[in-house]
C-alpha positions as CSV (number, residue, x, y, z in Angstrom):
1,X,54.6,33.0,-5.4
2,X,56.8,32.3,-2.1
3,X,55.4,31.2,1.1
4,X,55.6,34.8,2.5
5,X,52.8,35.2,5.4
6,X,50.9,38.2,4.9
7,X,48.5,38.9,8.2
8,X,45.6,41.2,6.1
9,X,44.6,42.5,3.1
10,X,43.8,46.1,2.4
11,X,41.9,46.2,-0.9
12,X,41.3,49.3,-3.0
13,X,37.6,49.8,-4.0
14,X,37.2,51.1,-7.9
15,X,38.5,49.2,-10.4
16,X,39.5,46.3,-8.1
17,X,36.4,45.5,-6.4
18,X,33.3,46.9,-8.6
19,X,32.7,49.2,-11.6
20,X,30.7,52.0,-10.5
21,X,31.7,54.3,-13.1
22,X,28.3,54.5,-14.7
23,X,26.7,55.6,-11.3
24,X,29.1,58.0,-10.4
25,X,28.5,59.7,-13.7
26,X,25.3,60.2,-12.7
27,X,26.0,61.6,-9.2
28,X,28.6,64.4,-11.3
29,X,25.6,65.4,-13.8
30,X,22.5,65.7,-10.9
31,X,25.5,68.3,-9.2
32,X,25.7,69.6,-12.3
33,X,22.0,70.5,-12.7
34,X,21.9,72.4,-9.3
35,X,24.8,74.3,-10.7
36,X,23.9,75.3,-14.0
37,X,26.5,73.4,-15.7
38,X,24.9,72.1,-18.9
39,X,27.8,69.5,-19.9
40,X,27.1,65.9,-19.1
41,X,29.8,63.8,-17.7
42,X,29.9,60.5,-19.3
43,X,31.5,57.0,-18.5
44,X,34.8,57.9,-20.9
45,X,35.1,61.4,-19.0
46,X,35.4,59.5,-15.4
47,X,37.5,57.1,-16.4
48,X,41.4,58.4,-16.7
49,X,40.7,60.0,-13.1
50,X,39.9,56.5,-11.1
51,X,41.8,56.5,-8.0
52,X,42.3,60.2,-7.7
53,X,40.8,61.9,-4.8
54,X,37.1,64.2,-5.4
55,X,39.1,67.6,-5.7
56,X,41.7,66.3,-8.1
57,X,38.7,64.6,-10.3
58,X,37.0,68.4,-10.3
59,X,40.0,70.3,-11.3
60,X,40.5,68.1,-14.3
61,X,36.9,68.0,-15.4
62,X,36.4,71.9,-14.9
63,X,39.8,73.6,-15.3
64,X,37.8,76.3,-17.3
65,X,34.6,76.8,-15.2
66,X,34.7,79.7,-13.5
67,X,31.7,81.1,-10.5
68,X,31.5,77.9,-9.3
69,X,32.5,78.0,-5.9
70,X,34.5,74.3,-5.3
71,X,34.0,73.6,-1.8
72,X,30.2,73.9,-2.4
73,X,30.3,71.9,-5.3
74,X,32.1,69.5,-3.4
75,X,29.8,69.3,-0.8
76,X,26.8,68.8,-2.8
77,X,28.3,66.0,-4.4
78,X,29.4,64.0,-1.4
79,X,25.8,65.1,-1.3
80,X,24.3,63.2,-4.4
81,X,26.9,60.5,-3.8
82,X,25.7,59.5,-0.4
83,X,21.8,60.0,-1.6
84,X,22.3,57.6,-4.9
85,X,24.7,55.3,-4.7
86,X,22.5,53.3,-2.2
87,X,20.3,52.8,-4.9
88,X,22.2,52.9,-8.0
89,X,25.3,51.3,-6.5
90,X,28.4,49.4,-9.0
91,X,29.2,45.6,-10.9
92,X,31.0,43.9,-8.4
93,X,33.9,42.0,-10.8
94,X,33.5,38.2,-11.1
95,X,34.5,36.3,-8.0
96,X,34.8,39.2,-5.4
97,X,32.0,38.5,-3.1
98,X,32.7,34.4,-3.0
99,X,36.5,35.5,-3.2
100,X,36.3,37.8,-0.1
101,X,34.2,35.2,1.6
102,X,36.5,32.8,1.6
103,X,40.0,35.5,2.1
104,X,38.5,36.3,5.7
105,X,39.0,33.1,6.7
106,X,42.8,33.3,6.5
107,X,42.7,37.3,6.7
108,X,42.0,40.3,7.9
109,X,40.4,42.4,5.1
110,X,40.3,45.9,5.1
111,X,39.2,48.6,2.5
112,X,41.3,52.0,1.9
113,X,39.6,54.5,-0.7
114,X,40.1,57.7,-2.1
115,X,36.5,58.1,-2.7
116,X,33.8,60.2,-0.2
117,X,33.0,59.9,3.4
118,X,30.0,57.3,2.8
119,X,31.7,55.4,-0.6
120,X,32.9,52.3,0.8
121,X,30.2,51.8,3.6
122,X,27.8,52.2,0.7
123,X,29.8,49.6,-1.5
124,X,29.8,47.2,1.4
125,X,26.1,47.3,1.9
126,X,25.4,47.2,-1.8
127,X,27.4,43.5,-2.3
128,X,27.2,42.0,1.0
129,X,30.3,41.9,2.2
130,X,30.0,44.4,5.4
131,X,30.5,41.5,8.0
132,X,34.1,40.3,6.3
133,X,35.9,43.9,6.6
134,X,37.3,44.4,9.9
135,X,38.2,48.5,8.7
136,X,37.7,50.9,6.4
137,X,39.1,54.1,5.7
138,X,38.6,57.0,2.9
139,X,39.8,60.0,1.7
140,X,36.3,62.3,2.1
141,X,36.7,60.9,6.1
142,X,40.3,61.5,6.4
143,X,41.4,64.2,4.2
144,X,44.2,62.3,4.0
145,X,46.2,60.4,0.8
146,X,46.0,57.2,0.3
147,X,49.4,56.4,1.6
148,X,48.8,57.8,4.7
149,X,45.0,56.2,5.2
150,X,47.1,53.1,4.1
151,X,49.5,53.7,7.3
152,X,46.7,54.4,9.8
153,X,45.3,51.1,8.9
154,X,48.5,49.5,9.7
155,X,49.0,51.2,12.7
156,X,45.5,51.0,14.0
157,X,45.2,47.3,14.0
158,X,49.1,46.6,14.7
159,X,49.6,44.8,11.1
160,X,53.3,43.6,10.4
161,X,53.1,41.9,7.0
162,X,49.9,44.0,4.7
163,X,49.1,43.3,1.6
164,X,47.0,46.4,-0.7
165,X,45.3,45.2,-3.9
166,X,44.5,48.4,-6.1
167,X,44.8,48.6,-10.1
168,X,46.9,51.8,-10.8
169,X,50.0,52.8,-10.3
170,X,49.0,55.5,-8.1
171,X,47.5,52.8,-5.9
172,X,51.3,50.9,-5.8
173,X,52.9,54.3,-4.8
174,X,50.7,54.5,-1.8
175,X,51.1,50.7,-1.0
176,X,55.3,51.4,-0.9
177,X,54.9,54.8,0.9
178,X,52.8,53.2,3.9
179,X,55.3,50.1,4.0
180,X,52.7,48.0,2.7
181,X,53.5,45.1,-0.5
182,X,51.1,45.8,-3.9
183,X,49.2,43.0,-5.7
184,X,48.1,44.9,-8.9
185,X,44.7,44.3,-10.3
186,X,44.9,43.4,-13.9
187,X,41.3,43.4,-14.6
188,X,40.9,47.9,-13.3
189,X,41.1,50.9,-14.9
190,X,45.3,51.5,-14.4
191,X,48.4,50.1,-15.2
192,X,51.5,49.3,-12.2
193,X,55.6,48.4,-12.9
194,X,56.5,47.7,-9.6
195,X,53.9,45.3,-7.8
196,X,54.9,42.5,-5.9
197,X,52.3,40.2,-7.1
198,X,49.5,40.5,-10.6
199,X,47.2,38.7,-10.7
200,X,44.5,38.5,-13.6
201,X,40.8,38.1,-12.2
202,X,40.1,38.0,-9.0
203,X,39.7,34.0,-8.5
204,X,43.2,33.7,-9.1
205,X,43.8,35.9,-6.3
206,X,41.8,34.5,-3.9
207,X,43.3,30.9,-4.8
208,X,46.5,32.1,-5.0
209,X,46.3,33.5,-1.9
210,X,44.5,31.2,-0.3
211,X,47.4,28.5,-1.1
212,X,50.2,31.2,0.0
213,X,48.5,31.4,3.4
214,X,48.1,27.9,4.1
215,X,51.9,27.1,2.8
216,X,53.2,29.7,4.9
217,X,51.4,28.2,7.9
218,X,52.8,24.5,7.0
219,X,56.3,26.5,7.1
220,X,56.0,27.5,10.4
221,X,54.9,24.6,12.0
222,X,57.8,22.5,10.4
């Protein structure tokens, strides 16, 4: 890795930071049971749709499922989402709550989500990492893609060299599209071609970024 100076990092939540797929299964089936809808999600269902917005995830699950009204459906999940995942909450992946720790010395850290209005504030709380993130933004907030939440972030806070960390390739497209660079996530739930950076646990990206920070600062004060 070069001595390029990035300013912040704007990490991606699912598959980069935790595994909450189990829990989130369980917000899909308690909507279910208010709507009469008798099939269960499970773990395998969720996966191929990480990092795709709420509506997107619905539409895929329930192509054929008719009388069910979608905004209301919607609503009561953001619903069940913001009353359980307090409780049930995710796995944060080896090395992310030391790793961030030691990141916001040299960074800015941000979070940028496609999940609901509550999702990353819950995360936060969950782990213990609310005090290191200077911003967050999501998709059930914004409305927004999550090139565009990517670009408000950058704009917001004035940022001239970001770095996003997501696990998909989805996640890389928005990175580009906001003017942002992509580390990919090898340890997710996606595949990426075209990051700038892999790495393959999240230790190696905190050291690796750790050392890239403090070269690039012994570069500028040669």
């Amino acid at each position: 890795m070069n001595a390029k100076k990035y300013d912040s990092l704007i990490f991606d939540m699912d598959g980069t930071l935790w595994d909450a797929i189990d829990s989130y299964a369980e917000v899909w089936n308690r909507t279910n049971a208010e709507f009469g809808i008798t099939r269960q999600v499970a773990r395998k269902d969720l996966l191929d749709y990480m990092g795709q917005t709420i509506d997107v995830i619905f539409s895929g699950l329930y192509a054929d499922t008719h009388g069910i009204d979608t905004d209301s459906y919607l609503s009561r999940l953001d619903h069940w989402e913001t009353t359980l995942m307090p409780e049930l909450g995710g796995r944060p992946y080896p090395g992310v709550i030391e790793g961030l720790r030691a990141l916001s010395k040299d960074y800015k850290l941000f979070l940028v989500s496609n999940c609901g209005s509550e999702g990353l504030r819950n995360m936060m709380r969950f782990i213990g990492i609310t005090d290191l993130i200077t911003d967050t933004l999501t998709y059930g907030e914004t409305g927004q893609g999550k090139d565009r939440n990517i670009a408000t972030i950058i704009r917001r806070h004035d940022l001239r060299s970001p770095l996003y960390i997501g696990d998909t390739q989805g996640d890389s497209n928005a990175a580009h599209a906001a003017g942002a660079d992509m580390a990919f996530a090898r340890w997710g739930f996606g595949s990426c071609i075209d990051a700038e950076l892999q790495f393959d646990s999240f230790p190696q990206l905190t050291q690796t970024l750790l050392n890239n920070a403090r070269d690039a600062e012994s570069h500028t004060t040669l």
